[in-house]
MITI-327890 format. One line per 10 residues: number of its first residue (from 1); for each residue x, y, z of C-alpha. Coordinates in pm, 1 decimal. Layout:
BEGIN
NUM) X Y Z  ...
This chain:
BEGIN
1) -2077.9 -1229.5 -695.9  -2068.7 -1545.8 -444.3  -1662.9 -1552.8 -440.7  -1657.2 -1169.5 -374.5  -1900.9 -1205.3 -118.3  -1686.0 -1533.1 26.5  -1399.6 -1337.8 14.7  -1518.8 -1029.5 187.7  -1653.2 -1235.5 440.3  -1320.6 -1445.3 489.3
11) -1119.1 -1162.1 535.4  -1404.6 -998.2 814.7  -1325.0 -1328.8 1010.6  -951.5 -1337.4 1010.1  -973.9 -1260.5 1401.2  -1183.9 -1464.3 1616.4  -1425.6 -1247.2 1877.7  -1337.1 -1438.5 2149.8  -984.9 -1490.3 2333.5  -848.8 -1852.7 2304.3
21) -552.4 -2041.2 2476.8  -501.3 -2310.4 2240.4  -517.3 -2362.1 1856.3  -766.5 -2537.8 1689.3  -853.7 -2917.4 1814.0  -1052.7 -3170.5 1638.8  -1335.4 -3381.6 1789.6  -1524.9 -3585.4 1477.3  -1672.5 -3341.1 1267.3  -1576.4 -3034.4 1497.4
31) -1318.9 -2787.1 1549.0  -1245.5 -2657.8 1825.1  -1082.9 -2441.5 2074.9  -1020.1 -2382.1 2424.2  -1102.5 -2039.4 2591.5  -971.0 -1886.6 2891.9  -1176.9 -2037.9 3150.5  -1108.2 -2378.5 2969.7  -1464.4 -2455.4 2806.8  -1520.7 -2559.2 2426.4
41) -1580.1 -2283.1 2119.4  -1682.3 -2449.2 1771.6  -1478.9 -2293.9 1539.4  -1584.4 -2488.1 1217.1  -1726.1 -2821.5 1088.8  -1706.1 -3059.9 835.5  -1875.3 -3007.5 539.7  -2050.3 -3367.7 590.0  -2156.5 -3263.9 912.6  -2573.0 -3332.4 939.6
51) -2560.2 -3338.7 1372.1  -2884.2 -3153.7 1433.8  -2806.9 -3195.1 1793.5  -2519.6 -2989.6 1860.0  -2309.6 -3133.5 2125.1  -2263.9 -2982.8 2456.4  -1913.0 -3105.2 2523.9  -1593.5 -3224.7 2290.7  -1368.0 -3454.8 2459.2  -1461.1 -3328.4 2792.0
61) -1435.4 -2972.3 2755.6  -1803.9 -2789.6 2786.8  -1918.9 -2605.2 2485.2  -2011.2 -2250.9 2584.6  -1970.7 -2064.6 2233.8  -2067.4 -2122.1 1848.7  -1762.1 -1884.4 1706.9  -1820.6 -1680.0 1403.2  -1912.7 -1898.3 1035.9  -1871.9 -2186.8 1235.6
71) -2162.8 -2386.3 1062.0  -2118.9 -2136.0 734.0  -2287.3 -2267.4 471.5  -2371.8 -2654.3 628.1  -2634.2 -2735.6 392.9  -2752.8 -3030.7 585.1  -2900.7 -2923.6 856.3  -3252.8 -2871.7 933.5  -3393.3 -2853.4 1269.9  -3119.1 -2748.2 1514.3
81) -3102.6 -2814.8 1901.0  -2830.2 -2615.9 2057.7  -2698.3 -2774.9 2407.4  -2786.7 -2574.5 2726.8  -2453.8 -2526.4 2818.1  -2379.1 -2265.4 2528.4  -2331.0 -1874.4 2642.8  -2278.8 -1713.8 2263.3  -2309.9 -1742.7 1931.8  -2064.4 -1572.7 1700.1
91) -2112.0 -1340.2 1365.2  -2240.3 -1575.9 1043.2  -2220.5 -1814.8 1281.6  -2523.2 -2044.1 1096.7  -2540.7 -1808.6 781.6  -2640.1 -1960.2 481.4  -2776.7 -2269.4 614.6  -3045.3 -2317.6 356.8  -3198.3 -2616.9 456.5  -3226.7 -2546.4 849.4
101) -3597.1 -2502.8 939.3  -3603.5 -2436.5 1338.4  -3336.0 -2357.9 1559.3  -3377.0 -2365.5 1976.7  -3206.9 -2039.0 2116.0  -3156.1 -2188.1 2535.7  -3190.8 -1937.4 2838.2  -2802.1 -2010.4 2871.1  -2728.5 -1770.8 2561.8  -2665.9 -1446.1 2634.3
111) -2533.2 -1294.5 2339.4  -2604.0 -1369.1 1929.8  -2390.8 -1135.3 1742.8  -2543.9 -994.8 1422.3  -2583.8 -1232.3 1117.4  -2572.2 -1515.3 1276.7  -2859.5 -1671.3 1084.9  -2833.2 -1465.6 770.6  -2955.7 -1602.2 441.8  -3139.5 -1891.2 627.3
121) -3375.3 -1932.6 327.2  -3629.3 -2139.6 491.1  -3587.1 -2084.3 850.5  -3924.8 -2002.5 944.8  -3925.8 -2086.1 1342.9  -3674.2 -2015.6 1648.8  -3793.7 -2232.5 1997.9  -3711.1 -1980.8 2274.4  -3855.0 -1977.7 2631.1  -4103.2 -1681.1 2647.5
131) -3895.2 -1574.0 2986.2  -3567.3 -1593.3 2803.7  -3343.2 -1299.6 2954.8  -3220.8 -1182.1 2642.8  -3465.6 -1274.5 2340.5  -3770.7 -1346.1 2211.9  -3908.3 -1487.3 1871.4  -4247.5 -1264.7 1813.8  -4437.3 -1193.8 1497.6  -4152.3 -1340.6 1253.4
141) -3893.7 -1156.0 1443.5  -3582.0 -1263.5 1692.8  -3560.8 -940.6 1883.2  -3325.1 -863.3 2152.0  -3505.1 -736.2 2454.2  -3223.2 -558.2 2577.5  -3143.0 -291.4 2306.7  -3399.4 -323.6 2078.3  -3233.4 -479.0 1746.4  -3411.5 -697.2 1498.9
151) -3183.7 -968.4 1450.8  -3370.4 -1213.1 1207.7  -3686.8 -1188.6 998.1  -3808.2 -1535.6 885.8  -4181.0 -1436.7 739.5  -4297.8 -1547.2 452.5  -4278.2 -1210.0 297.9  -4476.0 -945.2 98.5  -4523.8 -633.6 236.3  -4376.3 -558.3 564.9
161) -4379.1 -323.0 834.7  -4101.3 -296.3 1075.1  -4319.8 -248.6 1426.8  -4213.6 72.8 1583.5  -3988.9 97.2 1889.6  -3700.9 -150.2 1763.4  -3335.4 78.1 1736.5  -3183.8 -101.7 1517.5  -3168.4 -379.1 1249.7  -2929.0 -594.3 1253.1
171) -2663.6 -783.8 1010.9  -2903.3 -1020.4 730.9  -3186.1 -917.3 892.3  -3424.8 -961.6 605.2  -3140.0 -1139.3 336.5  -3268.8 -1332.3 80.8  -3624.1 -1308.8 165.8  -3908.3 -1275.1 -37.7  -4021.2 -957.0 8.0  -4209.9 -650.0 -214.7
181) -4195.4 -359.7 58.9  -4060.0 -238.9 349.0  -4179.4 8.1 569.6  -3886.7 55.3 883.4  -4039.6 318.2 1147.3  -3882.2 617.8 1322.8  -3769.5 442.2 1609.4  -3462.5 290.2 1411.4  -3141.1 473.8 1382.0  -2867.6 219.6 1261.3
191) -2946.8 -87.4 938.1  -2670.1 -322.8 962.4  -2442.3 -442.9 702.6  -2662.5 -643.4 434.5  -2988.0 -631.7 593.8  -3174.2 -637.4 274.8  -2967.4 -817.4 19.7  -3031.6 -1034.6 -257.3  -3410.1 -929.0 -229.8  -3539.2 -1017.8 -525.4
201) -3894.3 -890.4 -498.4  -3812.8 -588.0 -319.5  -3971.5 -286.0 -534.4  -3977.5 -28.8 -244.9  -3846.8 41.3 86.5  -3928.1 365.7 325.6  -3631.1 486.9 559.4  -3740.2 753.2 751.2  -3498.5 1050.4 863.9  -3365.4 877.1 1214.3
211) -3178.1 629.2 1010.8  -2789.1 711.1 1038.6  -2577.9 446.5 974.5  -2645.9 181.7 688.7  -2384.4 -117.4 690.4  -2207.6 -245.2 378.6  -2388.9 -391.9 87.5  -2731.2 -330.6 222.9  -2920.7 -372.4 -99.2  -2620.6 -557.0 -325.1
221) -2862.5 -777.5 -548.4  -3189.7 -647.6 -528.5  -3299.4 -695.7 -865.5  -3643.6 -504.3 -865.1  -3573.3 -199.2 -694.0  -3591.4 84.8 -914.3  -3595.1 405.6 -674.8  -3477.7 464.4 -310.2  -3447.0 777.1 -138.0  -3185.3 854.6 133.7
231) -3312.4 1054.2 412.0  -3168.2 1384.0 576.0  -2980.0 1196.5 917.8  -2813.1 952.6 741.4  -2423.0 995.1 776.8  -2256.1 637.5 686.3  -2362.5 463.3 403.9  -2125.0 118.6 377.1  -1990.5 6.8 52.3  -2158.3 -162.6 -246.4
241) -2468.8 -71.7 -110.4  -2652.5 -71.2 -466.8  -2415.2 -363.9 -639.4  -2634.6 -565.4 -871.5  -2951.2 -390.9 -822.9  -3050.2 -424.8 -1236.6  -3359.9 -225.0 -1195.3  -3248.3 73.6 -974.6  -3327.8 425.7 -1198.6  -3343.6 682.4 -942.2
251) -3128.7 778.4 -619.9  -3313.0 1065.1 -447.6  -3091.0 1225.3 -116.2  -3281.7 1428.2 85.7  -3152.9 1844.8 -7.9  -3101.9 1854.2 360.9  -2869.3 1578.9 404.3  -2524.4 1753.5 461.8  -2343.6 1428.6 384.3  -2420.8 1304.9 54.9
261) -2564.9 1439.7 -255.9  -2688.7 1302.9 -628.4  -2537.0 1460.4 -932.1  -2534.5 1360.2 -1254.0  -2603.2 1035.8 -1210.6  -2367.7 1003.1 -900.9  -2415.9 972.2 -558.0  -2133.7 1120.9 -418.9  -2000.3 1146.2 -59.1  -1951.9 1539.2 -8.5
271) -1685.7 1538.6 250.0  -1494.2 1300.7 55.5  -1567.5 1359.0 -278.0  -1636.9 979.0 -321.1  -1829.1 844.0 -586.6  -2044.7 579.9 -445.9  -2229.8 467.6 -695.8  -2303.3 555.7 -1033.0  -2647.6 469.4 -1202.0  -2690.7 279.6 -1477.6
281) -2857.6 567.2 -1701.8  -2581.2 684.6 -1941.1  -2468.3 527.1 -2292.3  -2173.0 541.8 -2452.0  -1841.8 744.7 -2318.6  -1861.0 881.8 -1944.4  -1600.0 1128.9 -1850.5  -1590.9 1188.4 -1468.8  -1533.9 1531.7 -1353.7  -1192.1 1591.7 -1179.2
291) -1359.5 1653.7 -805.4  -1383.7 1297.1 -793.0  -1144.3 1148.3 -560.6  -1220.8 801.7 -504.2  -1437.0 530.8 -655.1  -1629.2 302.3 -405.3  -1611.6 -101.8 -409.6  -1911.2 -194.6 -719.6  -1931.8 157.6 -770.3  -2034.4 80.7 -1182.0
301) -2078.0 -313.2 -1098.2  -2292.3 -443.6 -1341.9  -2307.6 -139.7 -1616.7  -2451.7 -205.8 -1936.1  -2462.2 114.0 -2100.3  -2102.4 259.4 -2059.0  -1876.6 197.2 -2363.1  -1584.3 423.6 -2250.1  -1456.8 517.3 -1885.4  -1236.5 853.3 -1871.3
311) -1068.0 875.4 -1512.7  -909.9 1202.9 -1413.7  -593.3 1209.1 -1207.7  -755.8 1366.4 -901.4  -873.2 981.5 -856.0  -627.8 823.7 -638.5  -819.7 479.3 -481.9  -1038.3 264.5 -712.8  -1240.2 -10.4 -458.4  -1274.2 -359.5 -560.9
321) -1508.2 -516.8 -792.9  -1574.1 -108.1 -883.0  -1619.8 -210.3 -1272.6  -1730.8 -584.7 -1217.0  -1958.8 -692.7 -1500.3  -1940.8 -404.8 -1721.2  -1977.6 -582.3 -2010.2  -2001.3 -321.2 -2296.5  -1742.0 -93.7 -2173.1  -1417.9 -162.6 -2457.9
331) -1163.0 139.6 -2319.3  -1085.9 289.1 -1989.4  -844.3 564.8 -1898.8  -664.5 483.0 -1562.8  -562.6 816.9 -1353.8  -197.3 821.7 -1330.9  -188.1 864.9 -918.4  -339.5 501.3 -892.4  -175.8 258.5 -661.6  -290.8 -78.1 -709.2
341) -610.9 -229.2 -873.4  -781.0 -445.5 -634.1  -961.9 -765.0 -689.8  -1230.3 -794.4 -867.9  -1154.3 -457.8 -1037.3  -1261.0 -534.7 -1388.3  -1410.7 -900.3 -1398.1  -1645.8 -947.7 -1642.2  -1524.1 -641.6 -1863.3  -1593.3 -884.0 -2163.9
351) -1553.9 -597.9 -2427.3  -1246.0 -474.9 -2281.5  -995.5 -490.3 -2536.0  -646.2 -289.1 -2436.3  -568.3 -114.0 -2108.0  -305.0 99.1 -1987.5  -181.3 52.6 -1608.0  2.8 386.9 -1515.6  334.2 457.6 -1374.4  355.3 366.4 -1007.1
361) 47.9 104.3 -963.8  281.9 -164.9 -715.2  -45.1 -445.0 -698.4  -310.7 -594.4 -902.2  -522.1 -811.6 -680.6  -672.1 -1193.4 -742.4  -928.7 -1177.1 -1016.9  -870.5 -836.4 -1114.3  -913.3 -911.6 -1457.6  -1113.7 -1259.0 -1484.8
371) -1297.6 -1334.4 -1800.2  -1190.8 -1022.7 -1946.7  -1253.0 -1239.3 -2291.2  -1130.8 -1017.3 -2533.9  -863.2 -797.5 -2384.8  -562.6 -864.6 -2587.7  -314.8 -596.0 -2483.1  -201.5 -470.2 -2148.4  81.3 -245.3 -2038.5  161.2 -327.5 -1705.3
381) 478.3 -44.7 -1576.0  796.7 -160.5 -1410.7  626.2 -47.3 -1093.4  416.7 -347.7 -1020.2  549.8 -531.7 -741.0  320.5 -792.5 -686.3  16.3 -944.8 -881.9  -205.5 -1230.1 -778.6  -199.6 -1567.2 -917.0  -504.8 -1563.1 -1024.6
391) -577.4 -1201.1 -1180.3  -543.2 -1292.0 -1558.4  -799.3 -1628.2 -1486.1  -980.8 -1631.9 -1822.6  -790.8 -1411.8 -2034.9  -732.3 -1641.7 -2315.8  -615.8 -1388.9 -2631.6  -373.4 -1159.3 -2361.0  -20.2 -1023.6 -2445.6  123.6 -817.6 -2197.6
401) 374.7 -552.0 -2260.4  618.2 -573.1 -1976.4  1005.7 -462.1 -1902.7  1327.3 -641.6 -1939.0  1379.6 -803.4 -1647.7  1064.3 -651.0 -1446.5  870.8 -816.8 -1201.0  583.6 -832.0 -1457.5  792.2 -1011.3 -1697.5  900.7 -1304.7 -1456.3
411) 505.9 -1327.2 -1342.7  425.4 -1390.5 -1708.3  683.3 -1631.9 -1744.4  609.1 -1819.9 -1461.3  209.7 -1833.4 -1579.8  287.4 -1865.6 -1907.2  135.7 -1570.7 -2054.1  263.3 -1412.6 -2365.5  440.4 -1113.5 -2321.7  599.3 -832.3 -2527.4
421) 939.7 -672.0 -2393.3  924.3 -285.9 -2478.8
């Protein structure tokens, strides 16, 4: 789950949010880069790096901007002080810094984009001038004045109620916190991407019926939820929203909801005809209905009743990670329209022992098929084009069956995996 998580994040960051005029510079333990009006963004740091004090300038240049997962993951620091001169911080910018207690936000800063201090374990205290123009830290919440978004919870947890009048909440708002219930009011309209993953404790959560928009992966790892109901407004629902929640039973959608609807076990996207996610509540062989279109990233993540997967041909796009960590599933039936199977596709498939890729697949992505113990036997069709170095990682007993003098037979070469030519 961490290196899909890395890698989703990774690729969200390719492109920087703000403009630059030079590549990357190094100062000690900081990158950097120089903007348009010739000041200092942090781009990264060294992993080593335990400066509490952030500097204000890098070998001369003023530092105006944090840019996004610049301190991503810097487990040593703890109490922050950010220099007066800085304007921004980006997106991730201090995300998973697990040790960092306090953090100073100065009147300088005008603009934190969401996430910045997501998964901030123990961060329990911002220090912010009560006549900041932008912000204020009140009642375990950073809260920007200006539109009304809850940006970072850092309570201890238990039960929870969001106060009412804030719009929206905002990237990580509440990840990793300890938490049993949530109670979000009929002021907000938009939950941004993971705002309550990898809650552990979490065992209910109210949205009311002015919620639209809920970001990607919003409850990905919440291990104790077992029912959630999704109200009549909401239109977007981002991916992997329910990935790794163990205890989740029941999906209830609101019979008014024109957008998205349960059905046999499936929450499916109506317009679309998109299964986003299918509940763990079935054993043995599960034959999807040919309506079904598309499979959404973690869709089945997780399973542990499934045995057998039947996929019509109507299904043209599988997302990635869609059958991560079904462990008892031991067949699957590919639909012949498929295109590529992404990363992450079928790690963990432990039971899978033989697969078929259809006719016309051109990619299989990194870790598509990692510690897929026991599958032995794999067709992969002339078709494939291109397959990641690492999609076979842990796939000790497999024999492909490949084409004379097909792509697939050079990659197996090359990795030294043994192949059949048929």
């Amino acid at each position: 789950m961490k290196k899909l998580l890395a890698f989703l994040l990774t690729a969200m960051l390719i492109c920087g949010s703000v403009i630059s005029v030079s590549s990357a510079e190094k100062s000690g333990v900081y990158e950097y880069r120089l903007l348009l009006d010739g000041t200092a963004e942090i781009t990264d740091v060294d992993s080593s790096c335990s400066d509490n004090v952030i500097p204000g300038e890098l070998d001369g240049h003023t530092v105006t901007a944090i840019g996004p997962s610049a301190f991503f993951y810097c487990s040593k620091l703890t109490d922050v002080t950010l220099p007066e001169t800085l304007t921004s911080i980006g997106r991730y910018a201090f995300s998973t810094c697990t040790k960092m207690k306090s953090i100073n936000i100065p009147d300088s800063v005008q603009f934190i984009d969401e996430g910045a201090f997501a998964d901030c374990s123990k961060l329990t205290s911002f220090r912010i001038s009560p006549n900041h123009p932008v912000y204020i830290f009140n009642n375990d919440m950073l809260l920007n004045k200006k539109d009304m978004t809850l940006l970072q919870y850092t309570g201890k947890g238990g039960d929870y109620e969001v106060f009412w009048g804030i719009k929206a909440i905002g990237a990580g708002a509440f990840e990793g916190k300890n938490l049993k219930s949530v109670v979000i009011p009929s002021s907000v309209t938009y939950i941004g991407d993971f705002a309550f993953r990898s809650i552990r404790g979490l065992k209910s959560i109210s949205i009311p019926g002015t919620v639209t928009s809920i970001g990607f992966q919003n409850f990905y790892g919440d291990s104790q939820l077992q029912s959630i109901t999704l109200p009549a407004g909401l239109k977007e629902l981002g991916y992997g929203s329910f990935g790794w929640c163990t205890a989740l039973k029941s999906i209830e959608v609101s019979p008014d909801n024109p957008y998205f609807e349960m059905k046999d076990n499936m929450l499916i996207e109506k317009a679309t005809q998109k299964l986003v996610y299918f509940l763990d509540a079935v054993n043995g062989t599960l034959e999807l209905p040919d309506s079904i279109r598309e499979i959404e990233t973690n869709a089945f993540e997780n399973n542990k009743g499934l045995k057998e997967i039947i996929i019509p041909n109507s299904v043209r796009i599988i997302g990635s990670a869609a059958f991560n960590g079904c462990q008892n599933v031991t067949a699957i039936t590919l639909p012949e329209g498929l295109k590529e199977i992404s990363f992450y596709t079928f790690e963990r498939c432990s039971k899978l022992e033989s697969l078929v890729i259809p006719d016309g697949v051109t990619y299989i992505g990194g870790y598509a098929f990692e510690d897929c113990k026991s599958l032995k036997e794999l067709v992969i069709p002339a078709s494939v084009t291109e397959i990641h170095s690492n999609a076979f990682y842990g796939c000790k007993k497999l024999v492909c069956t490949v084409a004379d003098g097909s792509y697939p037979q050079k990659f197996c070469e090359e990795n030294n995996i043994h192949y059949i030519v048929k």
